[in-house]
MARKEZA-253056 format. One record per residue: x, y, z of N, C-alpha, C, CB in turn. Coordinates in steps of 0.2 Angstrom, whole numbers, plus 5000, padded with zeros to 4 digits. Glycine has a CB too. Layout:
<atoms>
XYZXYZXYZXYZ;...
</atoms>
This chain:
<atoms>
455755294608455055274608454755304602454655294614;454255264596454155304592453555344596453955264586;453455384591452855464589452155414592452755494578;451855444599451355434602450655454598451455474606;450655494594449955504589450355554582449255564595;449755574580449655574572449255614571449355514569;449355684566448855704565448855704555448855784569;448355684554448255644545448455704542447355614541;448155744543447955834537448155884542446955874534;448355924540448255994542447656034547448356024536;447156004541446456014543446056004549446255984541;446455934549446055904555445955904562446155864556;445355914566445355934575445355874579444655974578;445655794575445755744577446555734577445355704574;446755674583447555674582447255584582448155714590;447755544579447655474580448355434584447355454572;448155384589448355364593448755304590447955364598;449355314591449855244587450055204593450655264583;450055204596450055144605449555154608450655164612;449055134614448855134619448955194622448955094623;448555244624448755284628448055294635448855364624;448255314639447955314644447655404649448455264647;447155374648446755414654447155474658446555374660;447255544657447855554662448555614659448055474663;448555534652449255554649449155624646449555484642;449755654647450055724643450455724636450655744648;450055724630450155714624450355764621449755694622;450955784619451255834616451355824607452055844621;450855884603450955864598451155924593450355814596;451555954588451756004584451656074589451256004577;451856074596451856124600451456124604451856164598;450956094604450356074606450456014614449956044598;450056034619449955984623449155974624450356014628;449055894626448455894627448255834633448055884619;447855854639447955794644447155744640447955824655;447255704640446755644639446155644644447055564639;445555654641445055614647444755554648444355654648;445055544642444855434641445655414639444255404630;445355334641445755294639445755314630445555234641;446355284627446455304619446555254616447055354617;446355194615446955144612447155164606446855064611;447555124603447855114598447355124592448255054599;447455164586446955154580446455224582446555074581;446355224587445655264590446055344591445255234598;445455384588445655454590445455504596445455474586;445655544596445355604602445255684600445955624607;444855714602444655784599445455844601443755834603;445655884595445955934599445655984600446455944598;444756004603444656064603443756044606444856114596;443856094610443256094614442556074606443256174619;442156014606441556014603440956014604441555984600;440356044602439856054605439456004600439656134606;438855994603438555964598438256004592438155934602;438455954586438255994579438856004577437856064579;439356004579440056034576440355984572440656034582;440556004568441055954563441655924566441456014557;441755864564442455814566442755794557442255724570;443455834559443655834551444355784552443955924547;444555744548444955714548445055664541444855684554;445655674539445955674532445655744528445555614527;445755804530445555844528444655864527445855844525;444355804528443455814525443055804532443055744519;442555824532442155804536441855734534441755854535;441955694541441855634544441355614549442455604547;441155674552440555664555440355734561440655584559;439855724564439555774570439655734576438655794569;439955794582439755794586438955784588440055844587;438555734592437855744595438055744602437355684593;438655764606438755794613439255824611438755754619;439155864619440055924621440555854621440055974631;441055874616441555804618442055884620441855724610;442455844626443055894629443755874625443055864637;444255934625444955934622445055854626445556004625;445555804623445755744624445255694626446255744629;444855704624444155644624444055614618443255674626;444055544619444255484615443355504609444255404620;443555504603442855484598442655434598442855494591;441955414600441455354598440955344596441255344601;440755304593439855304591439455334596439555234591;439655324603439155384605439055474605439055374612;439455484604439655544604439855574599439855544607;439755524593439955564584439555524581440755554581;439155554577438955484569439055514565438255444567;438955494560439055494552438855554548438855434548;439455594547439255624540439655674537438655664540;439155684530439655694525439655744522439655664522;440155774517439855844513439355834507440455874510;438855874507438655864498439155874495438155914493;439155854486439555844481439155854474439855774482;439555874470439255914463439755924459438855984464;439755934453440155944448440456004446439755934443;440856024448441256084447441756074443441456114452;441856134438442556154435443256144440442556244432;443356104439444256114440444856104437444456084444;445256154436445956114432446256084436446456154429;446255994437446555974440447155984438446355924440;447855974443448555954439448955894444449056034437;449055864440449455784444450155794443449255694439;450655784445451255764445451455694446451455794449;451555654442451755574444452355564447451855544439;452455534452452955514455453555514452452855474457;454155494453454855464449454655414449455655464453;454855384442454655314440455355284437454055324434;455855334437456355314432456855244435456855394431;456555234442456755174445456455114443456655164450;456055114440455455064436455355064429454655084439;455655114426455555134419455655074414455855194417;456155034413456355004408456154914413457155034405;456054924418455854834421455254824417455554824432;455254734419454554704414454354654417454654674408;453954604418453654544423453654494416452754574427;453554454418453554384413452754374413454054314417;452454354408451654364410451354324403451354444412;450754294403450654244398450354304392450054164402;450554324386450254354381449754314377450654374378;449054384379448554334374448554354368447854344375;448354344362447954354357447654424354447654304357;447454464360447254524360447354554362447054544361;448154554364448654594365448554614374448554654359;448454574378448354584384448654524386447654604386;449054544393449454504397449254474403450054544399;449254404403448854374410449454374414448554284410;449454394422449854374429449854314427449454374437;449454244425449254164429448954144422448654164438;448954074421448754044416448253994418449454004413;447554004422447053954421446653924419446853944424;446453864417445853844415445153854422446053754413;444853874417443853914419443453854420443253964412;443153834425442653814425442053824426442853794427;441653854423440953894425440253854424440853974420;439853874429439053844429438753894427438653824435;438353884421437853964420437353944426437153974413;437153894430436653904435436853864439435953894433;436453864445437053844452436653764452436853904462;436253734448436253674448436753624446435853684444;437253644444437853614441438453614446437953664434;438553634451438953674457439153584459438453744466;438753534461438753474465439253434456437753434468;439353454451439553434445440353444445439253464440;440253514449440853564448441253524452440853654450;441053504458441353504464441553434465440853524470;441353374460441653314459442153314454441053264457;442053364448442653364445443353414449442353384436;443153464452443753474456443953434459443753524460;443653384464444153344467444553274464443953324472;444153264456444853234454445153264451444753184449;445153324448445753364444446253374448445553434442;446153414454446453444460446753394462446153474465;446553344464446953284467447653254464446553234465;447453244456447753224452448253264449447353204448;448153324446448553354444448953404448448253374440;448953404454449353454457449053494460449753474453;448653524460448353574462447953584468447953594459;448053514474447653504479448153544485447353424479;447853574491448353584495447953574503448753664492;447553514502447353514508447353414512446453544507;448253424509448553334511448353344518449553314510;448753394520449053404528448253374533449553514531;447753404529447053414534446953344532446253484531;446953294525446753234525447153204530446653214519;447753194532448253154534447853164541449153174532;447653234546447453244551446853204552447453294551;446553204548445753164548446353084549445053184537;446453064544446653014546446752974553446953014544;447253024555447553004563446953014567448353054566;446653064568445853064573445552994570445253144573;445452974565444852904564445452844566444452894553;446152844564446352794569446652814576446952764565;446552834579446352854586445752834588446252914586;445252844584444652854589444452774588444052914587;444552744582444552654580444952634587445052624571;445452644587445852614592445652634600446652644589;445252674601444852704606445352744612444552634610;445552784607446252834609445952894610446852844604;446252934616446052994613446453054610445653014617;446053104606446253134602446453214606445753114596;446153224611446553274614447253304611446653234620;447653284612448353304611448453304606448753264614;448153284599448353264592448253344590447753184589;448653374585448853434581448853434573449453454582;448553484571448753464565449453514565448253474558;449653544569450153594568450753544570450153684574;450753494572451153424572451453364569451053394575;451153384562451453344557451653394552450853284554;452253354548452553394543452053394537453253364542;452053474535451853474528452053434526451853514525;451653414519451753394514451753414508451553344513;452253404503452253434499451653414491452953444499;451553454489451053444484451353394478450853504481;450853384474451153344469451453394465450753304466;452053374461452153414455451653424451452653404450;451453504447450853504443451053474438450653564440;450853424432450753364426450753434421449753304427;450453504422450353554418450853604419449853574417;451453604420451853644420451353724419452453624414;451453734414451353814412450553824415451353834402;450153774416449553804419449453804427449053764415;449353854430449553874437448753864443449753974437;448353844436447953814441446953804436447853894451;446653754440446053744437445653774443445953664436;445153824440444953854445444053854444445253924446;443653864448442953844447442353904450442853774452;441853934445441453974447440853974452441353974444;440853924456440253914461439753954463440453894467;439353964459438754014460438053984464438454044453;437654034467436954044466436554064463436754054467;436754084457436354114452436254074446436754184452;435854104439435954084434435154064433436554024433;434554074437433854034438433654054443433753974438;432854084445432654104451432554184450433054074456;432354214456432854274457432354324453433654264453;432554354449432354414442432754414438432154484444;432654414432432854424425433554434424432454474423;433654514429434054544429434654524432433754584431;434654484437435154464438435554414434434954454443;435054374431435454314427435654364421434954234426;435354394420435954444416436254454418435854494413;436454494424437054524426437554484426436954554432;437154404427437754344429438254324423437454264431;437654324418438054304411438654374409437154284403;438654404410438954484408439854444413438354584414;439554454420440154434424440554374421439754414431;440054304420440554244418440854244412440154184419;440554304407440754324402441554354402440154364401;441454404405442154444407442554404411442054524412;442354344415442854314417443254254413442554284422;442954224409443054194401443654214398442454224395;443354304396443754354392444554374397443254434391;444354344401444954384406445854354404444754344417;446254404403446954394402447354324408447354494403;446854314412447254284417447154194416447154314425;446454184410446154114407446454104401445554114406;446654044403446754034394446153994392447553984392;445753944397445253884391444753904399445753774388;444153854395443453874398443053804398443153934393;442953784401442253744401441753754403442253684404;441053754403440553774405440153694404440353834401;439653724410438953684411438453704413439053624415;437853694409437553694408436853654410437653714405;436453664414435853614416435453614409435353644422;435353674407434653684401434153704401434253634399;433853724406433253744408433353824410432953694413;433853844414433853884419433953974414434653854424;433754014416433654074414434254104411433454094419;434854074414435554104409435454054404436254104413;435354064400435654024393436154014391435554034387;436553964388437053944384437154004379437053884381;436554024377436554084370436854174374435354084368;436554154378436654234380437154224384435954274383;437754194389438154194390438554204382438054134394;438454154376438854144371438954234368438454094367;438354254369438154324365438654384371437054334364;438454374376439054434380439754424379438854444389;439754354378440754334377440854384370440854224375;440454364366440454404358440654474360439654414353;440154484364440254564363440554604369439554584363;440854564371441454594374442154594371441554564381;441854534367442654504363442554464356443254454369;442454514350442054474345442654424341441854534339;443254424342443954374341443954324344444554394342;443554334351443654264357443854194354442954244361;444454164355444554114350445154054358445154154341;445054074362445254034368444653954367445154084376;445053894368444653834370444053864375445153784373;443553834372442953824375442453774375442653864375;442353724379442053664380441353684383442553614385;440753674379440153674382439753594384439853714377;439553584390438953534389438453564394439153444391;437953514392437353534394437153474397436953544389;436853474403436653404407436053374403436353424415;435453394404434953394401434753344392434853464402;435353384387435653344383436053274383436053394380;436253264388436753194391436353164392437253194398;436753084392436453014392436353014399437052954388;436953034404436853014411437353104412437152914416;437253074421437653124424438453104422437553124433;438553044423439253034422439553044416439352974422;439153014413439253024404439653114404438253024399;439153144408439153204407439953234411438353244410;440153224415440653224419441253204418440553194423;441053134416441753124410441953154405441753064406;441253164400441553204395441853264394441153214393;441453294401441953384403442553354403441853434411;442653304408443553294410443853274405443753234416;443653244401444053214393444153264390443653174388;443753314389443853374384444253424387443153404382;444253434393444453474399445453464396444053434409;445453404397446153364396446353384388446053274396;445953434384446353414379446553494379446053384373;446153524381446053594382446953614387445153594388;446953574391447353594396448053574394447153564403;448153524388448653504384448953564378448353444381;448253614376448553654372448553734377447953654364;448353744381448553794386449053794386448453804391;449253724389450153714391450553744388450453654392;450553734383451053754378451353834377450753734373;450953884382451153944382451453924389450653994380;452154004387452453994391452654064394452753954389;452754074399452654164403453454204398452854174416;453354254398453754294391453754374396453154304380;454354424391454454484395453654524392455454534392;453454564398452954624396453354674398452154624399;452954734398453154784399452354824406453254824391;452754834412452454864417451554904417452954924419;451554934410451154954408450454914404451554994407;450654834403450154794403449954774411450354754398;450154804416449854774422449054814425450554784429;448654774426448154804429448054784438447654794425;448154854442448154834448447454834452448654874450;447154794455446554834458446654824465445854804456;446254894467446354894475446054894481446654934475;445954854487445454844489445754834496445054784486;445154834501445354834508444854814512445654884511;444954784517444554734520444654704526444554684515;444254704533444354684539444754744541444754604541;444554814539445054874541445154904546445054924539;445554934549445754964557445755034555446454934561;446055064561446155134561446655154559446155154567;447155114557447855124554447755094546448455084559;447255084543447255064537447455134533446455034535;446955204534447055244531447755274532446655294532;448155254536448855284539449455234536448955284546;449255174536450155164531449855124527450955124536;449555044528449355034520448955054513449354984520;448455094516447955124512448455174507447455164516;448855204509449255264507449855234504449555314512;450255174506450755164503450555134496451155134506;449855074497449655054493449455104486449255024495;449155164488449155224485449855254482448855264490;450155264486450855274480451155224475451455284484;450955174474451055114472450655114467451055054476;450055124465449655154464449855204457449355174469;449855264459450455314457451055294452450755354463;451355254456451855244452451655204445452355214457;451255144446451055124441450755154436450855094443;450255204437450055244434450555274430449655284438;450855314432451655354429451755304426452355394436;451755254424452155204421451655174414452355144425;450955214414450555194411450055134412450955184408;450255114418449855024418448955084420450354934427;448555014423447855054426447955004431447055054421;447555054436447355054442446455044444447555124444;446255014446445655004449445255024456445654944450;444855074459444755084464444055054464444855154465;443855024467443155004468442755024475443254944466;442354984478441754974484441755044485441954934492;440955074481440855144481440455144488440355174475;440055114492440055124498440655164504439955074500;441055134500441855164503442255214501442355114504;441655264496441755334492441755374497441355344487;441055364502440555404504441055464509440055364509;440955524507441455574509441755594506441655574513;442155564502442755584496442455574489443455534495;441855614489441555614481441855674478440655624482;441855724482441855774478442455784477441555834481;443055754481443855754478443855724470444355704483;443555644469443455594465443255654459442855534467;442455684461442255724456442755764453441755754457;443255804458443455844456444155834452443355884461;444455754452444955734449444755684441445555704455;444155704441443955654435444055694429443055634434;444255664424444655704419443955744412445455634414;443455714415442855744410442055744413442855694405;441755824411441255824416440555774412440955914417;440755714409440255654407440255594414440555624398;440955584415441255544418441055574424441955524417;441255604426441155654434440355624435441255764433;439955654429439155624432439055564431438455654429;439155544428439155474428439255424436439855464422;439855444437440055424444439555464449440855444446;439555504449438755554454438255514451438555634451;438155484446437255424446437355354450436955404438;438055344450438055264451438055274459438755224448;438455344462438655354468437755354472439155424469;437355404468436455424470436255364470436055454463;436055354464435755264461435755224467436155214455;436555204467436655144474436455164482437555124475;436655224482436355244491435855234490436455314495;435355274486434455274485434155194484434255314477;434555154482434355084483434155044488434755054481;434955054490435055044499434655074504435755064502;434455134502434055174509433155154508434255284507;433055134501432455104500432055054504432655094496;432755014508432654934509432754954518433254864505;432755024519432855044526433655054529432554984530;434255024523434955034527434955084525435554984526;435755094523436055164521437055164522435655224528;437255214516438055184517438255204523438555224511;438055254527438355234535438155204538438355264538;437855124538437855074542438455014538437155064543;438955054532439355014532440054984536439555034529;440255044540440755014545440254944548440855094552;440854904550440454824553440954834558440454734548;440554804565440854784571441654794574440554734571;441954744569442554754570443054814567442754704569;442654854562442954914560442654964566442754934550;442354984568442255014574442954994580441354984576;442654944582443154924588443754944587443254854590;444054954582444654954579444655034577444754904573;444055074579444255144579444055154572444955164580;443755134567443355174560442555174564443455104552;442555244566441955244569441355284566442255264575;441255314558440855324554441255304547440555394555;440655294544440755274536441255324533440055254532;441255404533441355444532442255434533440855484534;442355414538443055404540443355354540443055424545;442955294537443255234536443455234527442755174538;442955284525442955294517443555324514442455344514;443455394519444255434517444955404518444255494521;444855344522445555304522445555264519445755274526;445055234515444955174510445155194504444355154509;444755274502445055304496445855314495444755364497;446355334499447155324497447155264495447655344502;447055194494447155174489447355164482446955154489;446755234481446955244473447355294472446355254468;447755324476448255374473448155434474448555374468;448255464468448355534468448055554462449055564469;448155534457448155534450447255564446448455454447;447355574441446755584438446055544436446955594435;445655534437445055474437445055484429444255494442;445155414424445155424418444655394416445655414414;444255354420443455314419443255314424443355244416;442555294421442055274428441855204425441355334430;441655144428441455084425440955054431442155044424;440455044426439755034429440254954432439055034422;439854904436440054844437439954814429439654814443;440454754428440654714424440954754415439954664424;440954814418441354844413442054854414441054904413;442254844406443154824405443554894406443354774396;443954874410444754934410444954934404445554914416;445054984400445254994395445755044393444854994393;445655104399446055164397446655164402445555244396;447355184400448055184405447555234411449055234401;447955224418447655264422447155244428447355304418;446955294431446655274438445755254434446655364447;445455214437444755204435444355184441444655154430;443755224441443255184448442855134445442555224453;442655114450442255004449441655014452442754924454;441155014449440455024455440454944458439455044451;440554934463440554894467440154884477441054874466;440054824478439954844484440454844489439454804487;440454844494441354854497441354794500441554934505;440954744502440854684502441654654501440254654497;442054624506442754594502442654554494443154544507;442154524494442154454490441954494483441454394494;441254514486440854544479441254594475440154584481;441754644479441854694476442554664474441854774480;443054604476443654564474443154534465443954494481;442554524467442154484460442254514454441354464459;441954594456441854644452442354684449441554664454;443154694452443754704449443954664444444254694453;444154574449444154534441443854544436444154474441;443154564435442754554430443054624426441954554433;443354674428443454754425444054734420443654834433;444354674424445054674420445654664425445154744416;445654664433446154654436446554624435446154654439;446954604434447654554434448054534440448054584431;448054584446448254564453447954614456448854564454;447654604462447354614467447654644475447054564466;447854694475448354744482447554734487448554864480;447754704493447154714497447554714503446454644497;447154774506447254764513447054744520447354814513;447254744524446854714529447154724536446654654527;446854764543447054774549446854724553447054824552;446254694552446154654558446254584553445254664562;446354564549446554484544445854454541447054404550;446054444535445554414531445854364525445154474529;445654314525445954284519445554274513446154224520;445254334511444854314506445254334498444254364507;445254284495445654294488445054274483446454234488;445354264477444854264470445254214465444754354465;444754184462444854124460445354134451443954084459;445354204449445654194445446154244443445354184440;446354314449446554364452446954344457446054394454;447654344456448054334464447954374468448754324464;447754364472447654434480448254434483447054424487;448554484482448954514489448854534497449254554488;448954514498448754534507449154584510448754454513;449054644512449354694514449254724521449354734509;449554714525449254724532449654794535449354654538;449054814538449154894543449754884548448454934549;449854824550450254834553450554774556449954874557;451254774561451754734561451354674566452354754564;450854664570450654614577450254564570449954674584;449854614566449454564561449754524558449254594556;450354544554450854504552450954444556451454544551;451254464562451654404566451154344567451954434573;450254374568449954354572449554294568449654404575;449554324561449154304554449854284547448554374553;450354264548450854284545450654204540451654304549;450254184541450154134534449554174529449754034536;449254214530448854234525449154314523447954234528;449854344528449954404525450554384520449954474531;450954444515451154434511451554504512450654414505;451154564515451754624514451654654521451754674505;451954694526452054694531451954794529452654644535;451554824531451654914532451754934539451054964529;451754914544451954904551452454964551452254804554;453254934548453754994547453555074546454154984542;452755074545452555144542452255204547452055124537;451955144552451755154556452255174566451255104555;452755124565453255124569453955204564453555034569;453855234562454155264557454755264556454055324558;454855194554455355164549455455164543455255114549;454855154540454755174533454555224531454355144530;454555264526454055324524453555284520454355384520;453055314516452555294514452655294506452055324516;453155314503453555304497454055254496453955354495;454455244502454855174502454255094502455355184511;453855124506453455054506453055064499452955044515;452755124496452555094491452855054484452155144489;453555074484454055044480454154984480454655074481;454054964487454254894491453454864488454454894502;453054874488452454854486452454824478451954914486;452654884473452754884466453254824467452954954462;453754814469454154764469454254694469454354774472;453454694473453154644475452754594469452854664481;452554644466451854654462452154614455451554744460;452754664454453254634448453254544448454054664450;453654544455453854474454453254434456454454454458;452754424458452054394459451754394452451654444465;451754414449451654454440452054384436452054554439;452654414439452854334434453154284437453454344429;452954244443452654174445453154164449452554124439;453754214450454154214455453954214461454554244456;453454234463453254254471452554214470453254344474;452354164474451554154475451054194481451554074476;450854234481450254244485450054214490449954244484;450054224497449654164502449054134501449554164508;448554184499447954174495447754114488447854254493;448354144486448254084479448753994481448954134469;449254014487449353954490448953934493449753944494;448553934497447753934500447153914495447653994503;447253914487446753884484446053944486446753804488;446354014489445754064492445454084489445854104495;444754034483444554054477443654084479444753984470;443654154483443254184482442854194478443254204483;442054164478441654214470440954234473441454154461;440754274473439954294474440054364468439754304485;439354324465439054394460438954434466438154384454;438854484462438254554466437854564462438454644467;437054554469436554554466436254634467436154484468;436254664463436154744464435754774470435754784457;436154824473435754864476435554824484434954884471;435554754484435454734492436154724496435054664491;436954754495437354744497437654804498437554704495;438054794505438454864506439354834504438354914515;
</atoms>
């Protein structure tokens, strides 16, 4: 039978439960015996020491929250009886020192990956579709379904063929009861017409007009860096005319993120057009010629160290911080040791591990730097009456993340071990080898928006309870805590850390198995279930109203 519980650190006066345990049970742990006064499930912890109220609950080594009652030795932690909190954090001298993992299994491998012009390597080869203002979305949404249709990129036959049989059913006055779509055979897609291009993908916003100022700046910065992104080769844009993002200032942050920008780019403007159609055809005409000289590139060897990984997690459980958070984290590491960069982002899901962050940032500019974005954004949020400890959601609770503080410190092993070599405001580019934070909100969607925008190239996400959120120009990997997820959800997961938790694996074997993964997903051998799924999440962040 595997190991009944868990203790994370050394530190910790918590053990965490890896099966169901019950009321009663006699848990024997590092010499230690402790009888339970609750039920335990799975994910959820228990104190090992008598707590009073006010006391500290440490676990990953930091402080995660207070005791507000006596909880007794083997009494399960809850919201009622613990909330949230966390250490202050400040700038201190430390000589960090890192050790990078063995890499020399990885040292001379390479991924096949489309090379740009600026010397940066796309995963994926798409054509952009972007509205500066969400006027333009009903435009977007008539030319994806002829493109998609047509060229190969549609993957929702099986659902039309279903609709079909319920309308001849219900014509025929049949009923539809018994009718499945898990009862007809897939179908296969069309071949893509564009070989080398892996997909036409589409910006569907709210934004761009309305609102304040500020935002539609923020938007043009975002669709800007999505433009510039190693994973695009060509771009169309539309434009209404009127709407607060301009063609101009969209044009002017593309500059100035990338004064060479020399990828196809098709502009129209509704407002300038004869009709709508006019306007529709024309994109798709031009669209076509665009996607004729993309094609022509073809995926070539890189070297590991052009990969940019970013790393995220999402619908998390109690076991997130315990096998995929960490393995993803050695993976992480390894990469790093190899030179590539790493992405840690959703600073909500800092909260409690500031002062480690601070204390592995390789410069005391950067260090405060991340201490204003970390200030700024709570002070935002607390303005409007929330706060980062009303981040945990419903089902990260149930699932045993039961203060933000302790859902943070598990979120954090994603980015490894390594040294913090930047800090990057949102819509700022990865530029230096090495680990980098992302001010984002922890939001799956927003804080997946705000990676791609930094520069990600592939997207490590994890998830214990299942989520299929992916990004429209960012393959997402789906990485799950555990083995029931997998089986349960096994069309949207992609890599299984279940063995980690059954202690099968260790947390070095599975992060190897990760990098491995990444590789061949990198060069077009492996697809993603997310990017099979067409799972092309986009929501801006609009500042300071999102956790």
């Amino acid at each position: 039978m595997k190991q009944a519980v868990l203790k994370v650190h050394k530190k910790d006066n918590v053990l965490v439960a890896l099966r169901n345990l019950t009321k009663g049970d006699q848990v024997a742990y590092d010499g230690n015996s402790y009888v339970l006064v609750d039920d335990v499930p799975a994910k959820h912890k228990f104190v090992t020491n008598l707590l009073q109220p006010g006391d500290e609950v440490i676990m990953y080594g930091v402080l995660v929250g207070k005791a507000v009652s006596a909880i007794p030795v083997g009494a399960r932690i809850t919201t009622e009886n613990v909330k949230h909190a966390a250490e202050p954090y400040d700038y201190r001298h430390i000589d960090f020192q890192w050790h990078a993992p063995d890499v020399s299994k990885f040292k001379n491998r390479t991924f096949n990956g489309y090379h740009r012009e600026d010397g940066s390597v796309g995963t994926a080869n798409y054509w952009l579709f972007i509205p500066t203002v969400f006027c333009e979305n009903r435009n977007l949404d008539v030319i994806k379904e002829a493109l998609h249709n047509e060229l190969g990129y549609a993957v929702a036959d099986r659902y039309k063929q279903f609709a079909s049989l319920l309308k001849e059913a219900i014509a025929n006055d049949q009923s539809i009861d018994d009718l499945s779509v898990l009862d007809l055979q897939p179908q296969h897609s069309k071949k893509r017409f564009f070989e080398n291009v892996d997909g036409i993908k589409f910006l569907n916003h709210q934004g761009g007009c309305g609102g304040i100022r500020q935002d539609a700046a923020v938007l043009g910065k975002l669709l800007a860096a999505y433009a510039n992104h190693p994973n695009v080769g060509g771009i169309t844009v539309l434009s209404l005319g009127c709407q607060n993002l301009q063609v101009n200032d969209f044009l002017n942050d593309l500059k100035s993120q990338n004064k060479d920008f020399n990828k196809p780019l098709y502009i129209f403007e509704q407002q300038q057009s004869v009709s709508e159609e006019q306007l529709i055809s024309d994109a798709i005409k031009k669209t076509f010629e665009g996607l004729k000289q993309i094609n022509q590139l073809k995926r070539a060897p890189a070297t590991l160290d052009k990969l940019c990984l970013g790393v995220k997690c999402g619908g998390s459980d109690g076991f997130s911080g315990i096998s995929a958070n960490p393995s993803v984290g050695y993976c992480s590491d390894l990469l790093v040791g190899l030179g590539g960069k790493v992405l840690l982002a959703e600073f909500p899901e800092l909260c409690g591990v500031e002062q480690e962050l601070v204390d592995r940032t390789v410069s005391e500019p950067l260090a405060r730097k991340f201490m204003h974005l970390m200030k700024s954004y709570e002070a935002s949020v607390t303005a409007v009456g929330s706060g980062f400890h009303m981040n945990p959601s419903p089902g990260n609770i149930k699932d045993g993340l039961i203060t933000d503080a302790m859902k943070s410190a598990g979120a954090a092993r994603k980015g490894g071990t390594s040294p913090v070599v930047d800090v990057l405001d949102y819509t700022e580019k990865a530029t230096k080898p090495g680990l980098s934070l992302v001010c984002t909100p922890g939001n799956d969607v927003e804080a997946t928006t705000g990676k791609a925008a930094s520069g990600a190239t592939l997207i490590l996400f994890t998830t214990g309870l299942g989520t299929p959120t992916g990004n429209p120009i960012c393959p997402v990997i789906k990485v799950s805590t555990n083995s029931q997820l997998t089986k349960r959800m096994n069309d949207i997961i992609d890599i299984d850390c279940g063995p980690v938790v059954d202690g099968e694996k260790t947390i070095e074997q599975m992060g190897e198995e990760i990098l491995e993964y990444c590789i061949k997903a990198a060069s077009g051998e492996i697809i993603p279930k997310a990017v099979q799924l067409n799972q092309d999440d986009f929501i801006p962040w609009k500042r300071g109203v999102s956790l």
